[in-house]
Each structure stands twice: as C-alpha cells, then as structure tokens.
C-alpha positions in Angstrom: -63.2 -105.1 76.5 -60.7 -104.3 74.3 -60.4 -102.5 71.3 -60.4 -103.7 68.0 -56.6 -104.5 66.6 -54.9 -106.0 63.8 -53.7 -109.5 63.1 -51.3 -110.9 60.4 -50.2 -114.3 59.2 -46.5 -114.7 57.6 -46.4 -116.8 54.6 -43.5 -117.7 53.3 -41.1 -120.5 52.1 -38.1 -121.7 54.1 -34.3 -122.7 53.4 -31.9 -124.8 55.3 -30.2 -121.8 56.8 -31.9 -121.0 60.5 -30.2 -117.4 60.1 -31.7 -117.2 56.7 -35.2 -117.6 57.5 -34.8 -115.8 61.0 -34.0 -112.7 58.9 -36.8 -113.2 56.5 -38.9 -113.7 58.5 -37.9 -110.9 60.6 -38.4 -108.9 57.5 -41.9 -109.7 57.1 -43.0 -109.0 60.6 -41.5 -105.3 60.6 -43.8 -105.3 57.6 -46.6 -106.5 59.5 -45.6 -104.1 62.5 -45.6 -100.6 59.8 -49.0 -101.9 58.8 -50.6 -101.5 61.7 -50.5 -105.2 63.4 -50.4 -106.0 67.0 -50.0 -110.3 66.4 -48.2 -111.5 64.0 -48.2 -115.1 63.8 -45.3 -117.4 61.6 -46.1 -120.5 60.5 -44.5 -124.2 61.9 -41.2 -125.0 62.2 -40.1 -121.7 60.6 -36.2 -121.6 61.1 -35.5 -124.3 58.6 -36.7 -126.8 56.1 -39.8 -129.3 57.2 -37.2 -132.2 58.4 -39.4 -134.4 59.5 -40.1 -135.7 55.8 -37.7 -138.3 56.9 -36.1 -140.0 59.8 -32.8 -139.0 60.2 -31.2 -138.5 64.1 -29.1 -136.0 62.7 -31.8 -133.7 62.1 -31.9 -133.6 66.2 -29.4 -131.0 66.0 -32.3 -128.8 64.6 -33.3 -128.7 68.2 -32.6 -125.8 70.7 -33.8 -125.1 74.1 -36.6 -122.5 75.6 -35.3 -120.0 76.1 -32.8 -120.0 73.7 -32.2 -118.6 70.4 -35.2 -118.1 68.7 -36.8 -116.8 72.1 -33.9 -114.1 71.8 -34.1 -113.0 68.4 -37.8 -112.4 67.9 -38.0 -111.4 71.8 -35.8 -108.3 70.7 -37.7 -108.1 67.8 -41.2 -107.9 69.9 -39.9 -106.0 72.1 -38.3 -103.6 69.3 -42.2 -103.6 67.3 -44.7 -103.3 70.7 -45.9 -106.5 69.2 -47.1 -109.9 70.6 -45.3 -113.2 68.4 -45.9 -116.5 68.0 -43.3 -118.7 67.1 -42.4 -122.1 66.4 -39.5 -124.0 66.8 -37.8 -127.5 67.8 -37.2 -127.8 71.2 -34.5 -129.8 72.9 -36.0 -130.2 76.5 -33.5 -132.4 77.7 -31.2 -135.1 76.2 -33.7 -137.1 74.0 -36.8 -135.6 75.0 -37.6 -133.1 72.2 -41.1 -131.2 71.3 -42.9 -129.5 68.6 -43.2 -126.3 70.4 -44.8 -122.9 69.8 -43.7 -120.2 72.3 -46.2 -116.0 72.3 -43.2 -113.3 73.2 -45.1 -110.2 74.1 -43.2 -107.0 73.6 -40.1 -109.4 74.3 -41.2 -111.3 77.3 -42.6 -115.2 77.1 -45.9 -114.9 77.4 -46.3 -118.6 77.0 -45.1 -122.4 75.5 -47.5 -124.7 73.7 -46.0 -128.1 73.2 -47.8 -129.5 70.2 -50.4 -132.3 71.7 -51.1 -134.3 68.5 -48.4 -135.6 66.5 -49.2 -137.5 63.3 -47.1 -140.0 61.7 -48.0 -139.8 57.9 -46.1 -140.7 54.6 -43.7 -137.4 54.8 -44.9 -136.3 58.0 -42.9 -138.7 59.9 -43.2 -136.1 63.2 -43.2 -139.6 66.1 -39.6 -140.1 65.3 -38.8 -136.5 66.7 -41.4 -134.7 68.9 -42.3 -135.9 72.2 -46.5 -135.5 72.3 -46.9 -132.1 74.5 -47.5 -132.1 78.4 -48.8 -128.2 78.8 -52.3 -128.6 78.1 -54.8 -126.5 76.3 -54.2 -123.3 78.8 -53.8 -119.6 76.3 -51.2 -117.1 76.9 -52.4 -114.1 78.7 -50.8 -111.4 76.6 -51.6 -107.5 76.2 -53.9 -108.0 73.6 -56.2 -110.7 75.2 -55.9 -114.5 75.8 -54.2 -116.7 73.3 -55.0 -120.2 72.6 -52.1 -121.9 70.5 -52.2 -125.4 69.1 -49.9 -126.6 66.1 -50.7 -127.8 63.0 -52.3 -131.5 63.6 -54.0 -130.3 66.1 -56.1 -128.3 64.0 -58.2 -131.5 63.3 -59.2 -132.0 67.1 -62.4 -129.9 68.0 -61.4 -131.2 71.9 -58.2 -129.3 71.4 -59.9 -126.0 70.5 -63.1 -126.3 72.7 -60.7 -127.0 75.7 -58.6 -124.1 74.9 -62.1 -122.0 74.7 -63.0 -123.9 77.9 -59.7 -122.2 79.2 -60.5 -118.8 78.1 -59.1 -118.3 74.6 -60.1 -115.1 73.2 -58.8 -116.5 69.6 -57.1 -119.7 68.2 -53.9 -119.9 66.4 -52.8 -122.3 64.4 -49.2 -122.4 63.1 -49.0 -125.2 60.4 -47.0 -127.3 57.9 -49.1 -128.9 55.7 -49.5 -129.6 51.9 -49.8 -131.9 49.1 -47.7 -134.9 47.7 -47.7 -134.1 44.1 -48.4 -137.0 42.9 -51.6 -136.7 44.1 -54.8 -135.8 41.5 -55.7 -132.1 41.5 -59.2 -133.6 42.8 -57.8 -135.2 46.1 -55.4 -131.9 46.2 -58.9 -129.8 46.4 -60.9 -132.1 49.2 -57.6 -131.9 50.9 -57.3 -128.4 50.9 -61.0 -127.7 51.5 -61.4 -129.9 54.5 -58.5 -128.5 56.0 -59.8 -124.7 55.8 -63.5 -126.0 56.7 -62.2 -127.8 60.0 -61.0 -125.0 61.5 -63.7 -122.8 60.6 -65.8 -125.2 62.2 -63.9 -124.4 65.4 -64.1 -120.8 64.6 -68.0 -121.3 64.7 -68.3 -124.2 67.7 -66.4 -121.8 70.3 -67.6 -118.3 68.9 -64.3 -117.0 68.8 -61.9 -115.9 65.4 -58.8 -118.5 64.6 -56.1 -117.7 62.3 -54.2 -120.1 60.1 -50.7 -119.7 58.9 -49.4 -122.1 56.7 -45.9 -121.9 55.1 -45.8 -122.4 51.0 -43.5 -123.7 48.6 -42.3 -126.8 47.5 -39.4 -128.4 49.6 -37.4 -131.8 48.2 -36.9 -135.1 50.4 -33.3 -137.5 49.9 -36.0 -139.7 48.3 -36.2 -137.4 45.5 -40.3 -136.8 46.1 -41.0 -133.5 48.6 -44.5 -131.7 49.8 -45.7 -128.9 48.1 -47.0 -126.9 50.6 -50.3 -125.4 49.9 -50.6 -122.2 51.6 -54.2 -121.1 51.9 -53.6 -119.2 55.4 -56.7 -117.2 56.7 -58.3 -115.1 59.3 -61.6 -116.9 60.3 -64.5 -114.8 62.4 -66.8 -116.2 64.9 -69.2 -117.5 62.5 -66.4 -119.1 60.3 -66.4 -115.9 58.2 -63.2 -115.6 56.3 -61.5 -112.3 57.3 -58.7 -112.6 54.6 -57.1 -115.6 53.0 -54.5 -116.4 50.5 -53.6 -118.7 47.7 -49.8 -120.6 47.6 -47.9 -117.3 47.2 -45.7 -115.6 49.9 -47.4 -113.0 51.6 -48.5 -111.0 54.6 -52.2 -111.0 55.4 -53.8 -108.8 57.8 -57.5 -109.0 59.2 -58.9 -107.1 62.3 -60.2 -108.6 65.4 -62.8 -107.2 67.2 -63.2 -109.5 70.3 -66.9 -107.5 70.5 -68.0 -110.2 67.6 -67.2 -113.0 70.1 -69.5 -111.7 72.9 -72.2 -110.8 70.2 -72.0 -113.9 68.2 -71.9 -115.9 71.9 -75.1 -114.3 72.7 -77.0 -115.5 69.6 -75.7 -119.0 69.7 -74.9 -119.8 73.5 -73.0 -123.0 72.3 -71.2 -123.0 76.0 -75.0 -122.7 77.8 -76.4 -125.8 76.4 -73.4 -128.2 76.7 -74.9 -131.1 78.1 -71.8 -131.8 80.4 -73.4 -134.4 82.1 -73.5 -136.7 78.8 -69.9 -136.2 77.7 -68.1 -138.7 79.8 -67.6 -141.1 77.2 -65.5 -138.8 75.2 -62.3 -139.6 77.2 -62.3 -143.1 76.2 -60.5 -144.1 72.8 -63.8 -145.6 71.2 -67.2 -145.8 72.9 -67.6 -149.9 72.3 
C-alpha cells in the first residue's frame, strides 16, 4: 500500500476570460505543489463563468474537445509539478453532442475522462440545455497515487454513483462542483442547503470506507436576468468515517488534508459494509420506482 500523501482543493471565483482563470488557477496549484500536494483538484467548470444559469446556444462555443486546450495547459503543468489533476471542462464531442466532463492528467498524461452522469435541470442550473448525460460509467482513473473515482457536482447526491465507483475500485471520491445559493433565499433554507449538501457526501465517505474531497468554487456570479448564484464554498476533505479532514467557509483558498489509504483498509475491517451487501435483494434498484 501506499504511503500517505497530500491532497488539496482549489477554491476560487471565476471570470469570463478562459485565459484568466487558466492562469489563476494555475497559480494556485504551484501553490498547492510547494506545499507538499500530490492531487490537486479544481472545482467545475473552471475556465469560465457558470453559463448554464441560462439558455443561450451561444454559450456552446464554451465547448472544446478532449484533448484539447485545457488537456494541454494543465498537462504541462502536471507534468511541470509531478502532480496528478483533475479538471473540468465543457467538452464538444462532436457537432451537437456536448458533456460536462472531468478529465485526471497525471504528471501530464490522461489518466482518465468522467462524463458527468446526472445532469439537473433547476431554476439557474439549467445544465439539460447543454450537457449530454455521460456514457463512461463509474470506472476510477488508475493514476500514480492510487485509484480515482470522479463524479461531478449533481452526482454527489447519488449514493449508486459512489458505491459503484467503490464497486470499481476507487481508493477515494472526488467531487468537482458548482453549487450555491439563490439569494433571495432565507439564511435558514441557505443553512439546510448547505448542511445537506456537506452531510451527503460524508455519508458516502462513511457507506464505502473510503475519503472524498469536495471542491466547490465561491463567489457570487450575475445572470442577464439580473438575479445570479452565490456560490457557497464550503469545500472539504472527508475521511472514511465522514471525518472532516479540512474544510472552508466562502473565501478563496487552498486546503490541504492528508490521505492515508491505511484508514480505508482499517476502517473496512471494522465496518465490512461491502461483506454484508445482500446482493441478492438489490434488484429492484434498477427500476425508476419500486410500484
């Protein structure tokens, strides 16, 4: 097994300038890099605003292939740093076939694509108009630091999605996201929103034994309607018992927790979750409602 390393989240706000957040972002992962991390993970849509608050078909020239720009730039930058990224960006597949898609360089090579599998269609997360729903499946990216599962944002509400990417071999979860608050929501809803969002994915932490990590961008970002989402932040480091490693509140920062993939195989031991799956009961979960 391997030995403990470091982990760190980017969070950060966003502009409408891809070159602009590449570089700041770029800037945050050499911090991450001097202190000591071997995966850095960036939050959802990174190179540019959250455009999905509306429907517009120009925003389709967001969109850029696999490999392709982004794959180039923090490639070089993985390779530069010895360290393993995960990305996220809008890819243009083919002519009108476009995903939400999450890509792990490892020291400049692609280790591996996740095409998000859940795509919600919200008030200001209007994500069906753009992002085809994923086709790779739940497999993690073998990398030099151990298994990665990836899922994206809405699928952090899906305990299928993480126990199948467990099921797969994850050694951790990651969760690049865009999520946040309408402000004219109370400060009460704000709080349940907030809270169930962070206890979801601990719950995940603690159902598969394994750590996850969060990274949520921040800041508040205006729609043509005039409203906008004020993105909450809150990233975190969870451990296998849905312990939080490190966590933050809406500012821009860089958090860093260690992973010791050890606490899996101990934790696993005390609570042998994947032992006493009663397999043999489950087949109604592949139907949309047992009725």
């Amino acid at each position: 097994m391997m030995s403990p390393f470091t982990a760190a989240l980017i969070q950060k706000s966003y502009c409408d300038s891809a070159q602009i957040n590449r570089q700041g972002c770029a800037q945050k992962i050499r911090e991450a890099a001097v202190a000591g991390a071997k995966l850095v993970v960036l939050s959802e849509l990174h190179n540019s605003l959250y455009f999905c608050q509306s429907e517009d078909p120009a925003n389709f020239d967001l969109a850029e292939s696999v490999p392709g720009p982004s794959t180039e730039f923090f490639g070089g930058l993985s390779r530069e740093l010895g360290v393993v990224l995960v990305i996220s960006l809008f890819e243009r597949r083919a002519a009108g076939l476009y995903h939400n898609t999450a890509v792990v360089l490892d020291c400049g090579r692609i280790a591996g694509i996740y095409r998000k599998m859940h795509i919600p269609d919200d008030p200001l997360f209007y994500e069906k108009f753009y992002f085809t729903p994923g086709d790779t499946g739940f497999a993690p990216a073998s990398t030099s630091i151990g298994k990665i599962g990836v899922l994206v944002c809405w699928d952090q509400w899906y305990p299928e999605a993480a126990r199948l990417a467990a099921m797969k071999g994850a050694d951790i979860l990651v969760y690049p996201t865009a999520i946040g608050w309408d402000r004219a929501e109370s400060e009460d809803e704000r709080k349940r929103q907030r809270e169930a969002w962070i206890t979801i994915q601990r719950s995940h932490a603690i159902a598969n034994g394994l750590f996850v990590l969060s990274c949520n961008r921040t800041g508040f970002e205006t729609n043509s309607a005039g409203t906008g989402i004020d993105f909450w932040g809150a990233s975190f480091a969870a451990g296998p018992q849905g312990e939080i490693l490190c966590e933050s509140a809406q500012e821009e920062r860089v958090l860093c927790a260690e992973i010791d993939y050890r606490r899996s195989e101990s934790v696993r031991r005390m609570w042998p979750f994947f032992r006493d799956r009663r397999i043999d009961a489950y087949g109604a979960i592949v139907k949309r409602f047992d009725d």
